[in-house]
C-alpha positions, -999 to 999 in steps of 0.1 A, spaced: 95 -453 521 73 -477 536 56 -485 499 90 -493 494 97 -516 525 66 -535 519 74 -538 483 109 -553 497 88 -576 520 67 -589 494 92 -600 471 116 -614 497 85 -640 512 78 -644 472 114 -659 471 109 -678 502 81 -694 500 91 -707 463 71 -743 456 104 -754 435 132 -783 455 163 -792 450 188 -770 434 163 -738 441 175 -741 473 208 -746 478 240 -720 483 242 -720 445 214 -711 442 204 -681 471 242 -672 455 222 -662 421 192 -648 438 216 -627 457 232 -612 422 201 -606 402 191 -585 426 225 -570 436 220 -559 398 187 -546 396 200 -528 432 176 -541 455 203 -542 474 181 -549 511 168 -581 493 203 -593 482 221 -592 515 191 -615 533 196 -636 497 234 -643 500 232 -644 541 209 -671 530 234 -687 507 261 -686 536 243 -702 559 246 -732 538 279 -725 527 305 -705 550 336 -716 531 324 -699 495 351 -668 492 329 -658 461 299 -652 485 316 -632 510 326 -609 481 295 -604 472 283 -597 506 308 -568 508 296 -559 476 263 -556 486 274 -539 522 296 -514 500 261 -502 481 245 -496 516 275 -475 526 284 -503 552 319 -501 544 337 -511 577 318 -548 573 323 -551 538 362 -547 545 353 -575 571 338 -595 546 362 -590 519 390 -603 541 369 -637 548 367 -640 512 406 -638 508 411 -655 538 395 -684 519 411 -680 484 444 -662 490 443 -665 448 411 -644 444 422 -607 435 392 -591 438 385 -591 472 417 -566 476 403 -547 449 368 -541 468 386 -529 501 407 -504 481 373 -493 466 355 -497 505 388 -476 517 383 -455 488 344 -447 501 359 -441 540 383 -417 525 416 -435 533 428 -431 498 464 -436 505 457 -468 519 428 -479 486 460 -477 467 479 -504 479 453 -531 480 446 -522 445 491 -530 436 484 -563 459 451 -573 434 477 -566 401 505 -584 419 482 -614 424 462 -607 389 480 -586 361 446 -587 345 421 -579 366 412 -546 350 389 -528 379 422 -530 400 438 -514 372 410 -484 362 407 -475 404 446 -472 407 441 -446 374 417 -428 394 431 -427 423 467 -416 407 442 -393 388 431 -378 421 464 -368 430 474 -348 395 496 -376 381 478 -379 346 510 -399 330 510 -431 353 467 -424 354 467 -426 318 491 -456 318 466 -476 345 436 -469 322 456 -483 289 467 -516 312 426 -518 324 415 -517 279 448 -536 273 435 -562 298 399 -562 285 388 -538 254 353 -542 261 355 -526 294 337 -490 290 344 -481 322 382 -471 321 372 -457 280 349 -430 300 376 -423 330 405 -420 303 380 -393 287 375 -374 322 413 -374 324 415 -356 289 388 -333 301 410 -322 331 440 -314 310 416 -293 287 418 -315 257 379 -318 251 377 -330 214 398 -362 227 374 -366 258 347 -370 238 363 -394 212 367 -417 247 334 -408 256 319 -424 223 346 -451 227 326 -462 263 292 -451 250 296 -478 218 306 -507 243 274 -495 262 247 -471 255 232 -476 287 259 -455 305 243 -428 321 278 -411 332 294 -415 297 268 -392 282 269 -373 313 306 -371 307 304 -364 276 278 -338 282 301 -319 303 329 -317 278 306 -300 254 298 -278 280 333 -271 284 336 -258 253 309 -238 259 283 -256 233 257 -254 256 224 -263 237 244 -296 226 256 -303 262 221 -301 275 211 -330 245 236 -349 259 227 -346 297 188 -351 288 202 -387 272 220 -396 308 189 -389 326 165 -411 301 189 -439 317 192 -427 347 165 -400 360 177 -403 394 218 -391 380 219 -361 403 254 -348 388 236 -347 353 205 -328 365 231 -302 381 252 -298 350 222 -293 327 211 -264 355 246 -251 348 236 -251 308 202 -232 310 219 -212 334 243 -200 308 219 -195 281 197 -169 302 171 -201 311 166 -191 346 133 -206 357 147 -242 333 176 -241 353 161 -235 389 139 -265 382 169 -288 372 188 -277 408 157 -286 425 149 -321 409 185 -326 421 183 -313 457 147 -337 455 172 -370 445 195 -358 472 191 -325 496 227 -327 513 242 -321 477 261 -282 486 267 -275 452 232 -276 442 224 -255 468 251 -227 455 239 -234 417 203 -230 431 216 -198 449 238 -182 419 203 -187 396 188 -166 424 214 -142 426 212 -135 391 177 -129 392 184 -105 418 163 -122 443 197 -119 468 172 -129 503 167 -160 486 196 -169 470 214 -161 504 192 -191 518 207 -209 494 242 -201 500 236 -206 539 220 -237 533 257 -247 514 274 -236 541 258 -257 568 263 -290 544 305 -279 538 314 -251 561 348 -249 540 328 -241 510 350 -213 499 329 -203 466 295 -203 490 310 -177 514 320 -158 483 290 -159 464 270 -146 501 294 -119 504 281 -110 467 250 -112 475 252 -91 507 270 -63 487 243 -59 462 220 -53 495 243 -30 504 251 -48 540 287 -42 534 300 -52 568 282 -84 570 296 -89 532 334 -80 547 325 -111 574 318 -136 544 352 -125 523 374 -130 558 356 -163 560 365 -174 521 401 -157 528 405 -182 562 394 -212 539 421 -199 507 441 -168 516 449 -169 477 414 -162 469 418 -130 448 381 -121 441 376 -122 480 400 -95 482 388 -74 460 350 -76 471 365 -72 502 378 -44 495 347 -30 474 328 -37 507 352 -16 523 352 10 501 316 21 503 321 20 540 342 48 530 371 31 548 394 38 517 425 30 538 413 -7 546 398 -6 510 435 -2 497 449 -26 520 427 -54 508 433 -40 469 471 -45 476 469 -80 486 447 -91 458 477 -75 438 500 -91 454 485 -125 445 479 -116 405 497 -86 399 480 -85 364 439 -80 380 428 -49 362 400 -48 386 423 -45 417 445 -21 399 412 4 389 397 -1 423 426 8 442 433 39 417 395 49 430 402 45 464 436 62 468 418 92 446 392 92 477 414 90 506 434 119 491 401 138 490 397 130 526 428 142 535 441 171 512 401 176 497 413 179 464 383 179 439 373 146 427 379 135 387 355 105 384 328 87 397 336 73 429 306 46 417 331 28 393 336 7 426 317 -30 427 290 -32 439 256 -11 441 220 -11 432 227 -3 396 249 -12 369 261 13 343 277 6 305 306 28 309 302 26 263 266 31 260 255 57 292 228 34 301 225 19 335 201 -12 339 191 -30 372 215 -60 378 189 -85 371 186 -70 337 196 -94 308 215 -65 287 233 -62 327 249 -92 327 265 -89 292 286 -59 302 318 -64 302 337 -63 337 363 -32 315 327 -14 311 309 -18 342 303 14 363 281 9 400 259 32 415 238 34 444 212 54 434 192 68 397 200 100 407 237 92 407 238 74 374 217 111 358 241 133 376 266 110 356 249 116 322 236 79 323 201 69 311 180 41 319 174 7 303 142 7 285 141 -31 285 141 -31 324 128 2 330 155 12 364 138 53 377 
C-alpha cells in the first residue's frame, strides 16, 4: 500500500511540475489528464486531475461527469450523485449524467429508483445505449427476460459495436438455460473485443454449465491473462477443478481469490466444500464460519456447517445450523432432511419423522425423505412394540463411513470411489464393525479398518 501511494505521488508531482505552457495547462487539458488515467484506473490521480480542471472551469457539465465517474470507482457514490446532478444542472441535454446516478443508485442498492433515471436518459437520448443495457439488467434482475432482452437489442440496435450488452444478452440466455446461444453472444462480445476479461469469464461459465469442465477452465485461464485480479473467474475455475477431483488446484484458485478480496463469502464456502470433501470437516467449518460472519443469511453456509458437523457426529450442534438455514428459507428441503438425519441418530425418531414430513411436504417426490422416514418409523416402532428390526438402521445420512449398497464395500467419505456413489446406493455407518456385521468390506483404494 504505501509503494503504491508513493508511486501515486510520484506521478501526480510528474504531472505538476510539467516544463510545457499553454494548452498543457488549461481545463482542456487537466480534462484529458483526468481520463487517461480514469482509464488506466489510477483512479486517486484522476480525481486531483479533473478537480484540477474545475478549478479553472466550474461551468463544464462534461467534467463533473467525469468526477462522478471517478467518485463512482472509489465507491463514493453519494458525491458522485452530487456531481452528476451539477453536470445536468448545467446541460439539461446531456443524458448521461442520469444514466451514472441510476448506475451510482444501482451501487447503493436503490434499484427501484436506478431504473427511472435510466427511462429519464432514453427519454432525453433514444440512443444512448448504456441507458439502454443497465435498464436490461436491471429488468434482468427482477426475472423479466422479455423486456431485458428487448433493452439489450435497443443498446446493439443503437450501437453494434457495443460488446457490452452482446455479453449481458448471453448471461440472460445462460439464466434461462439456453447455453449454446450464451455462448454464440459470448463470441459476439469477445470479437468486438478480446480484451474482455468477463466475456470469456462468461463464456467460461456456460461451458461449465454444461458440465465441459476441462474446456471451462481454458476459458477462465483466458479471463485471468487479462485480468489476473478477476476474482469471479478465479472462483469459477476453483468450481471446475473442484469437479474434476482437483482438490489441492482448486483450494489454490479459492485462495488467490480470498487474496484479491477476503470479504468475498462464497469463496469462503467454495474454500470450505473443497475441505469438506477432503474430509478435513474442522477446517472447512472455519471456512463456513468465516461465510457466515461476511452474510449471516447465507443459507447454503449454515447448511454446508450442519454437514460438516454431522460427519463429526456433533448432531445437536448440526440440528442448530439446519434451524438456522430453515429461519433464513423454510423451503429448504435438504435442511430438513439433515435435520432430521441429525435427529435420527440422536435416536429421537419421533422429531426425526417430524422433520422427514415437512421435507415431504415441500417435494413430495424426495426419495431420500421418503427412505429416511421409512427408517425412522421402523425404529420408533421398535422402541415402542420392540419388534425385531429388518435393515440397517445406518442407511440414515450421515456417519463415519459410507457404504455401496451394489458392491458391499464401504470407503471413508474422503475416498474418491465415495463420492461417486450414488445417493439410491449410499448406506452410513458409524463404525467398521457395523459395516462387517453388515457383510460390507473395505475399500482397498482408501484402506477404512
Amino acid at each position: 500500500m504505501r509503494l503504491k501511494l508513493v508511486l501515486i505521488s510520484v506521478l501526480l508531482i510528474a504531472l505538476l511540475i510539467s516544463t510545457a505552457s499553454g494548452e498543457e495547462y488549461s481545463a482542456d487539458y487537466w480534462f484529458d489528464k483526468a481520463n487517461d488515467s480514469y482509464s488506466n484506473k489510477f483512479f486517486d490521480i484522476a480525481l486531483q486531475q479533473i478537480d484540477l480542471s474545475l478549478d479553472l472551469n466550474q461551468t463544464n457539465d462534461r467534467a463533473w461527469n467525469m468526477k462522478g465517474r471517478i467518485l463512482n470507482a472509489l465507491q463514493d457514490y453519494d458525491n458522485a450523485i452530487l456531481c452528476y446532478d451539477k453536470a445536468f444542472e448545467l446541460n439539461s441535454s446531456y443524458s448521461m449524467p442520469l444514466n451514472n446516478i441510476g448506475v451510482a443508485l444501482s451501487n447503493l442498492g436503490r434499484e427501484d429508483e436506478a431504473i427511472e433515471y435510466y427511462d429519464k436518459a432514453i427519454e432525453i437520448d433514444p440512443s444512448n445505449e448504456l441507458a439502454w443495457n443497465n435498464k436490461g439488467t436491471y429488468l434482468q434482475d427482477l426475472g423479466k427476460y422479455n423486456e431485458s432482452m428487448y433493452c439489450y437489442d435497443k443498446a446493439i440496435e443503437v450501437n453494434p459495436k457495443y460488446a457490452t450488452s452482446y455479453s449481458n444478452k448471453g448471461g440472460l440466455f445462460c439464466e434461462l438455460g439456453q447455453y449454446y446461444e450464451a455462448i454464440n453472444w459470448y463470441d459476439k462480445a469477445i470479437e468486438l473485443n478480446p480484451e474482455n476479461s468477463y466475456a470469456w469469464f462468461n463464456k467460461g461459465g456456460a461451458f461449465h454449465a454444461l458440465g465441459r469442465y476441462g474446456e471451462a477452465i481454458g476459458y477462465f485461464d483466458k479471463a485471468l491473462e487479462i485480468d489476473f485480479n478477476n476474482k469471479y473467474a478465479w472462483n469459477s475455475k476453483g468450481a471446475a477443478l473442484h469437479k474434476l477431483v482437483r482438490y489441492d488446484e482448486s483450494l489454490a484458485c479459492y485462495e488467490q481469490a480470498l487474496i484479491i478480496d477476503p470479504n468475498d463469502s462464497k469463496a469462503w464456502l467454495n474454500k470450505g466444500n473443497v475441505l469438506n470433501d477432503l474430509g478435513r470437516y474442522s477446517e472447512a467449518i472455519q471456512c463456513y464460519d468465516k461465510s457466515i460472519e461476511l452474510n449471516p443469511q447465507y443459507a447454503d453456509a449454515w447448511y454446508n456447517k450442519g454437514n460438516a458437523l454431522l460427519k463429526l457426529n456433533n448432531y445437536a450442534d448440526a440440528i442448530e445450523c439446519y434451524n438456522e438455514v430453515i429461519d433464513i428459507d423454510p423451503l429448504y428441503v435438504s435442511a430438513w432432511i439433515n435435520k432430521g438425519n441429525s435427529y435420527y441418530w440422536l435416536n429421537n425418531y419421533y422429531e426425526a419423522i417430524n422433520c422427514y414430513d415437512r421435507a415431504l411436504e415441500i417435494d413430495p417426490t424426495s426419495q431420500h425423505a421418503r427412505e429416511n422416514r421409512n427408517t425412522a418409523l421402523q425404529c420408533l416402532n421398535e422402541d415402542i412394540f420392540g419388534s425385531t428390526s429388518s435393515g440397517a438402521s445406518s442407511s440414515i445420512g450421515g456417519g463415519k463411513y459410507l457404504g455401496n449398497t451394489n458392491t458391499k464395500i464401504y470407503h471413508y467419505t474422503s475416498c474418491t470411489w465415495a463420492k461417486k456413489i450414488a445417493a439410491e446406493h449410499q448406506i452410513w455407518f458409524q463404525s467398521a464393525e457395523e459395516a462387517n456385521a453388515y457383510g460390507y468390506r473395505p475399500c482397498q483404494k482408501c484402506n477404512p479398518p
